[in-house]
C-alpha positions in Angstrom: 20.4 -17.1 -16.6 18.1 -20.1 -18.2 14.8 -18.5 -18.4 12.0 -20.3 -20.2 9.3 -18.6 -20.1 8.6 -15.2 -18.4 10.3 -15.8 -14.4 10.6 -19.4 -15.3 14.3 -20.7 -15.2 16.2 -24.1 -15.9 18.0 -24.6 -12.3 18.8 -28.5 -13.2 22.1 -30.4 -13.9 23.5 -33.1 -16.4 25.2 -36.2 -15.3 27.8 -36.9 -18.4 29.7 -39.9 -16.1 27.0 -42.5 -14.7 27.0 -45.4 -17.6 23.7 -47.3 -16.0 20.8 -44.9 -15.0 19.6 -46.8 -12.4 22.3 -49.3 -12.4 19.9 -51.2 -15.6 20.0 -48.5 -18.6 22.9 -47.7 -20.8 23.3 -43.8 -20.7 25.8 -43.5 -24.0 24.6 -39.6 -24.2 24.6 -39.0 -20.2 21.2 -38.0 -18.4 20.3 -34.4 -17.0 18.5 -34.1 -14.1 15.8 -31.0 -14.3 14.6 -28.7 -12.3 13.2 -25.3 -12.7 12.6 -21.7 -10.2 10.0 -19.5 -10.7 11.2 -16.0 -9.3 7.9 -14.5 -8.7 6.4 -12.5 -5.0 7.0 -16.2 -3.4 10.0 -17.9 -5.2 8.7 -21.7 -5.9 11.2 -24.5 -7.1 9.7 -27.5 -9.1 11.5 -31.0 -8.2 15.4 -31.3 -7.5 18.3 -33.2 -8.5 20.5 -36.2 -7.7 22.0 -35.4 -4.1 25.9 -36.2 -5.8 25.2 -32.5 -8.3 23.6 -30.9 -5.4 26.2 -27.8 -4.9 26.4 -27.1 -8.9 22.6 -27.1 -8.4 22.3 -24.7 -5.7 24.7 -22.9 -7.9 22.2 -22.2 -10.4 19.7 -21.3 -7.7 21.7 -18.6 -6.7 22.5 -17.4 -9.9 18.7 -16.7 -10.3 17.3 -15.4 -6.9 21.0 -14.5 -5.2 20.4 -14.8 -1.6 16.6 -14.1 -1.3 15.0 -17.7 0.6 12.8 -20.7 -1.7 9.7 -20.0 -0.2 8.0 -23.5 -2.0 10.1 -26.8 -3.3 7.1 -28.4 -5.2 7.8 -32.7 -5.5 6.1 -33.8 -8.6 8.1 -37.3 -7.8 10.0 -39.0 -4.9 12.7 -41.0 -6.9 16.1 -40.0 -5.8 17.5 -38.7 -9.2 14.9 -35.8 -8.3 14.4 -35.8 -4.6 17.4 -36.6 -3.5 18.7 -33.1 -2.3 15.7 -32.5 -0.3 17.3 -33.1 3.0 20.2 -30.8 1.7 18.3 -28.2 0.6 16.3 -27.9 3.9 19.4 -27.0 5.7 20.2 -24.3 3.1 16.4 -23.2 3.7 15.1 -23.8 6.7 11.9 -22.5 6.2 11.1 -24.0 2.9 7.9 -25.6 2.7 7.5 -29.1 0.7 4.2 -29.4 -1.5 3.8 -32.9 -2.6 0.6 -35.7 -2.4 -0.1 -38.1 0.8 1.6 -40.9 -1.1 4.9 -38.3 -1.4 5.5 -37.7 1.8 4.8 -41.1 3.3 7.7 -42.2 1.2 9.6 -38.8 2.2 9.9 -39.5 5.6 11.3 -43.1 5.0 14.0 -41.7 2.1 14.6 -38.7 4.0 13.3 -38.7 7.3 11.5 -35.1 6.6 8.1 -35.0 8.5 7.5 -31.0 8.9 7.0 -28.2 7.0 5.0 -29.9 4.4 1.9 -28.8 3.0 -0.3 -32.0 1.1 -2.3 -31.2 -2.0 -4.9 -33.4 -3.2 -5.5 -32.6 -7.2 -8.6 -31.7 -7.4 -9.4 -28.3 -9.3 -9.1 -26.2 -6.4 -6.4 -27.3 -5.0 -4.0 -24.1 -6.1 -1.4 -21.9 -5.3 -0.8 -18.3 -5.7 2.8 -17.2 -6.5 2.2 -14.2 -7.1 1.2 -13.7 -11.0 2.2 -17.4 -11.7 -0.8 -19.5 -10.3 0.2 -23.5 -9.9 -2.3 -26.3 -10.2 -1.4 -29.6 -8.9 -2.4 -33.1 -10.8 -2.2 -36.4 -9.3 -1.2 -39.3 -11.9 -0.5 -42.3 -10.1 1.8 -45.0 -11.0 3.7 -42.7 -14.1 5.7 -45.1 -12.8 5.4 -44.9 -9.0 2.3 -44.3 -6.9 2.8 -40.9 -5.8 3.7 -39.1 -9.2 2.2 -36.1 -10.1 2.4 -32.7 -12.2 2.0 -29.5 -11.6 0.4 -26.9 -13.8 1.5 -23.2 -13.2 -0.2 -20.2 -15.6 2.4 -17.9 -16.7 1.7 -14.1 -17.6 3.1 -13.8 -21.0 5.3 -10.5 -21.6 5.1 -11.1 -25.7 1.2 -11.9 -26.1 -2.1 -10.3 -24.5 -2.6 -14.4 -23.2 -1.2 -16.4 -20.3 0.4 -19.3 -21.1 0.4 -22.6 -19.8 4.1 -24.5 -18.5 3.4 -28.2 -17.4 5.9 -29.7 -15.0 5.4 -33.3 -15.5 8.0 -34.9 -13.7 9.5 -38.1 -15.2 6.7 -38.0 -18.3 7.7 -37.0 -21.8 11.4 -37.6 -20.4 14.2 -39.3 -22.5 17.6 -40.5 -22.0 20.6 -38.0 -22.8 22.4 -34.9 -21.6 21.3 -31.3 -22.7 24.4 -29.7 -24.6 24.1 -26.0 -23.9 20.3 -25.0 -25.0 17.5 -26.6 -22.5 14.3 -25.9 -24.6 14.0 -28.0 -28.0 13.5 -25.3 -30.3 17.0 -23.7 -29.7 18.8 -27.8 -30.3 18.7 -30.2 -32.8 16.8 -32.6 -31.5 17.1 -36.1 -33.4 19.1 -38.1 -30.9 16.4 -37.5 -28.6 13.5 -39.4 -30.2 14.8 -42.7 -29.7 16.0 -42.1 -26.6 12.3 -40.8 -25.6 11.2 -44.2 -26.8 13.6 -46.2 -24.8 13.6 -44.4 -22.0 9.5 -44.4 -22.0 9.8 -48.4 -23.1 11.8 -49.3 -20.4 11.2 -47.4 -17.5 7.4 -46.0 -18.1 6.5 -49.0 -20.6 4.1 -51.4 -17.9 2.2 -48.4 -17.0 0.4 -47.8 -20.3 -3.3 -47.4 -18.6 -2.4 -44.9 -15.9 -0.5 -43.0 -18.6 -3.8 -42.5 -20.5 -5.2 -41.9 -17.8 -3.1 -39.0 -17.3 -3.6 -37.6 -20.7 -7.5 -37.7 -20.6 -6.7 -35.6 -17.4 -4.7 -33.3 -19.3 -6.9 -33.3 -22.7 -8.9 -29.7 -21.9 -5.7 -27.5 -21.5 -2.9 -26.0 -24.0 0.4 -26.5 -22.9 2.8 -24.4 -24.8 5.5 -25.7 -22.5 6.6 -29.5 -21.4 9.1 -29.6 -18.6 9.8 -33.1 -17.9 13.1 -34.1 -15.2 15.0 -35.5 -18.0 15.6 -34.2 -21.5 14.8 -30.7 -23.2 12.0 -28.3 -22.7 9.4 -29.2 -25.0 8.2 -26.1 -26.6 8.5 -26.7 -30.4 7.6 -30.1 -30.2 4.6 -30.3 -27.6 2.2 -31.9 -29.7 4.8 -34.5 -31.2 5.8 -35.3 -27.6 2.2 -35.8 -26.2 1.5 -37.8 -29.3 4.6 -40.3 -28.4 3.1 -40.5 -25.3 -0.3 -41.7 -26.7 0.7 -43.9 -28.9 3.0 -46.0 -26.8 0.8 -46.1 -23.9 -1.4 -47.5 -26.1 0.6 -50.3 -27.3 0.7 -49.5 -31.1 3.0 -50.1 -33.3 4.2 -49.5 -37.0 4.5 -52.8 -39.4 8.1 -54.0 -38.5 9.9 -56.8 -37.2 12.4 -57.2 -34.3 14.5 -60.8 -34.8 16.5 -61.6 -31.5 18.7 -64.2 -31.4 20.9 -66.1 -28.9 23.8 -67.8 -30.5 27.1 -70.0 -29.7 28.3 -71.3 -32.8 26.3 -69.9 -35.3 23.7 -71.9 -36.3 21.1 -70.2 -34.4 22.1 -66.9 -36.0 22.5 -68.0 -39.3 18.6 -69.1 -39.1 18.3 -65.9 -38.2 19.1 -64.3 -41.3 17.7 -66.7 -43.1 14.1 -65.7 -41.6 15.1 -62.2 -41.9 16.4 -62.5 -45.6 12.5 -63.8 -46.8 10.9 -61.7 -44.7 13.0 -59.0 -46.6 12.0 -60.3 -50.1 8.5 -60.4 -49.2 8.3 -56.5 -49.0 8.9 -56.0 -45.2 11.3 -53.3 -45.1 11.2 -52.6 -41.1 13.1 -55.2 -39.9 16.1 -55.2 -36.8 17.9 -57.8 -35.7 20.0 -58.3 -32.5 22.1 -60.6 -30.9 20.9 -61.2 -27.2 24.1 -61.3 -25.9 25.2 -58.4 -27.6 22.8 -56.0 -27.3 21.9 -54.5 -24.2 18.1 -55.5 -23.7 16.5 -51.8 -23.4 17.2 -51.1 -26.9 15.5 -54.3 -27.6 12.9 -54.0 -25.9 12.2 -50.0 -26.9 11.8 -51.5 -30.8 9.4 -54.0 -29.6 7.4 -50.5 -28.3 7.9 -49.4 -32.1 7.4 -52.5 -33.9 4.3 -55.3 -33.9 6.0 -58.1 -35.2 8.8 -60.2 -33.1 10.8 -63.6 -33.9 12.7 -65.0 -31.3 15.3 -68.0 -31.5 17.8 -69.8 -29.3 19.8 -73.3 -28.4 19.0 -75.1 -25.8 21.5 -75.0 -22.8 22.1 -77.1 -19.6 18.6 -78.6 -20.4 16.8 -75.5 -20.7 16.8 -72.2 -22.5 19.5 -70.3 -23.3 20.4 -67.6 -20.5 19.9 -64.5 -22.2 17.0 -65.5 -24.1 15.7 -66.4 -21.0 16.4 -63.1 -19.2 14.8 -60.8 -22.4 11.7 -63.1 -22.2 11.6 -62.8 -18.7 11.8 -58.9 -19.2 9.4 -58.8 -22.1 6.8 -60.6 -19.7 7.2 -57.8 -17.1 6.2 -55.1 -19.5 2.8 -56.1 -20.0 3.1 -55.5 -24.4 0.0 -56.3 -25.4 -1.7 -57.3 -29.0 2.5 -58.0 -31.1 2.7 -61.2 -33.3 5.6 -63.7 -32.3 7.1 -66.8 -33.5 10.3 -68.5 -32.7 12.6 -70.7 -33.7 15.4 -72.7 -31.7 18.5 -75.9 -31.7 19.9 -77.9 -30.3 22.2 -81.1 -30.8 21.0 -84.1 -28.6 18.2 -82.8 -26.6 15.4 -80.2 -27.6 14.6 -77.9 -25.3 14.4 -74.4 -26.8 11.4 -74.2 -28.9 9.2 -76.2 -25.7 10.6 -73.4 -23.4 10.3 -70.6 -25.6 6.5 -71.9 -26.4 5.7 -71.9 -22.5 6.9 -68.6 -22.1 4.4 -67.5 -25.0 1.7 -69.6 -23.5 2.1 -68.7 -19.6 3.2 -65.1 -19.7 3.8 -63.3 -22.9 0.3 -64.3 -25.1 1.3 -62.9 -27.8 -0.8 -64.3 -31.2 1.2 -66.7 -32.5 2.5 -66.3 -36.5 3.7 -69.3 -38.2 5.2 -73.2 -36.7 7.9 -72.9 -34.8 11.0 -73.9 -36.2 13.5 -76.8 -34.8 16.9 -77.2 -36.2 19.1 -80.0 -34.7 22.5 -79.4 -34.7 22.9 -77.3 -38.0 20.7 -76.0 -41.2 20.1 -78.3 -43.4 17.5 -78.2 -47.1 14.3 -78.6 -44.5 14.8 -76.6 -41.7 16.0 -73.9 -43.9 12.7 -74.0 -46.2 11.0 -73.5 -42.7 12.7 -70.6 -41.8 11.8 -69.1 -45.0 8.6 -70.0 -44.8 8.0 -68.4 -41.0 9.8 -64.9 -42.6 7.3 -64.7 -45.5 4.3 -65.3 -43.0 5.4 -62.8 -40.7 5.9 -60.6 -43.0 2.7 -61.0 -44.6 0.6 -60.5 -41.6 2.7 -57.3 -40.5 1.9 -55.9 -44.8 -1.4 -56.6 -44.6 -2.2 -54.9 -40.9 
């Protein structure tokens, strides 16, 4: 059995087959799909999994609690990867009751068509439930990432220490990208694949909602949590404060002194301008500096080092009259994600008719805002002495903005 902490037990499942979490994200390390049991007087079960893994799931169920009935299935968040084997599970048990917000089970009874047995929390301090020794807590944090997300606090009599402890189920928060390989809580795994992922994952799927993520910390700033369990990665246990901190930091939009150079390229010459930018903005001291072709590069990992990094330098030819396609799409992206306070410029070609560097300045002027570092550079047809010294030049003043932050 997977216990975590005294009755608490890992119950979820990892997916090592899907290659696009929600048909978008790259999943080169797989994706597990958490939930947890706590075997107490009343059995309770935090969140589910993906309806596909449901008979490995209730698998691990039984393994913990053998035939004895789920009194409590608590639904920290509607979207399918967890709630889809709700409508399973109530035909396993029938008398389970489902604690979730308002906001969960209007959108229950359109995914699922389950209107009964539900019992509606409403977060305030109160608002608990008695297991037995464990006592939950329930906290509403809208729109971490979808209106009707919350967590759920449970106090946990500690066998090893004259002290409770505190377990937070926090749903899809302080979740990352990638499969757990045999231990579930972060102290018993190595755990460095897991920080970028935690960064892409947050960048990409979390990454607009940076406000009602604080918001959500400042709700959970007054308590200890000596254990994070999210619905996708390891138990945080090890690592709390590190993870929390991730959290903080992103939501606020900071970022270290680095540089992220995309690029869209046909024949070269775009890319070779590129490196030109990147090669002064090397030798002026910058030593945080990635660079990705647009077409190449699957966007999320992109966009996740735009989470880590201020500074970003875009280029591209002109295409059909407009922007190149790809550039396009990861501009369009970037303006979804509401980054705020990076430093762009950008750089583009073309061979009879400029379009590039006029399209890629609207975008920065309509949507993105982004403070503007250096003159955009035009380059018709190839590199030549002067369009080269311009490069260089936009490279050293990036990079002296991002040294001197």
């Amino acid at each position: 059995m997977k216990e975590i902490a005294n009755k608490i037990y890992y119950v979820g499942v990892n997916d090592r087959n899907k290659n696009l979490f929600e048909g978008l994200w790259p999943l080169p390390n797989g994706v597990s799909y958490n939930a947890y049991l706590i075997d107490d007087e009343k059995v309770c079960l935090i969140d589910t999994v993906e309806v596909d893994f449901f008979m490995p799931f209730l698998e691990n169920i039984r393994e913990v609690i053998g035939d004895r009935p789920i009194d409590y299935v608590v639904v920290n968040h509607m979207e399918p990867d967890h709630s889809g084997s709700l409508a399973l599970l109530r035909q396993f048990y029938p008398n389970i009751e489902i604690i979730g917000n308002k906001k969960t089970f209007d959108m229950m009874a359109g995914f699922y068509r389950l209107t009964t047995g539900l019992h509606a929390v409403s977060g305030t301090p109160a608002d608990t439930l008695s297991l037995g020794a464990h006592q939950l807590q329930f906290v509403l944090t809208p729109m971490v990432h979808w209106p009707e997300t919350m967590m759920t606090l449970a106090t946990v009599p500690s066998v090893a220490v004259l002290q409770q402890q505190t377990v937070l189920f926090s749903g899809d928060a302080f979740g990352c990208f990638g499969a757990l390989n045999g231990a579930y809580v972060d102290e018993q795994m190595n755990c460095d694949t897991f920080w970028l992922e935690m960064t892409r994952y947050y960048s990409n799927i979390v990454g607009k909602y940076g406000t009602p993520v604080q918001m959500a910390l400042k709700k959970l700033a007054g308590v200890k949590v000596d254990y994070i369990c999210s619905t996708h990665g390891p138990v945080w246990h090890q690592y709390v404060e590190k993870v929390i901190g991730i959290y903080d930091r992103l939501s606020k939009y900071e970022a270290e002194p680095g540089l992220v150079i995309c690029y869209g390229t046909m024949y070269g010459n775009t890319e070779r301008a590129a490196e030109v930018i990147a090669s002064a903005a090397a030798q002026a001291g910058l030593k945080n500096i990635v660079m990705y072709n647009v077409s190449k590069t699957h966007h999320s990992y992109i966009i996740r080092d735009l989470f880590r990094y201020k500074g970003l330098i875009v280029g591209a030819p002109t295409y059909n009259t407009g922007l190149y396609h790809e550039m396009n799409v990861l501009l369009d992206e970037l303006s979804q994600k509401d980054i705020k306070g990076r430093l762009f410029g950008w750089f583009g070609s073309f061979s009879w008719a400029s379009k590039a560097v006029s399209e890629i300045t609207k975008w920065n002027n309509e949507k993105l805002k982004y403070e503007q570092v250096g003159e955009p550079v035009e380059i018709k047809q190839a590199l030549n002495d002067e369009t080269i010294a311009k490069c260089e030049a936009l490279g050293r003043e990036m990079a002296a903005r991002l040294l001197n932050i």
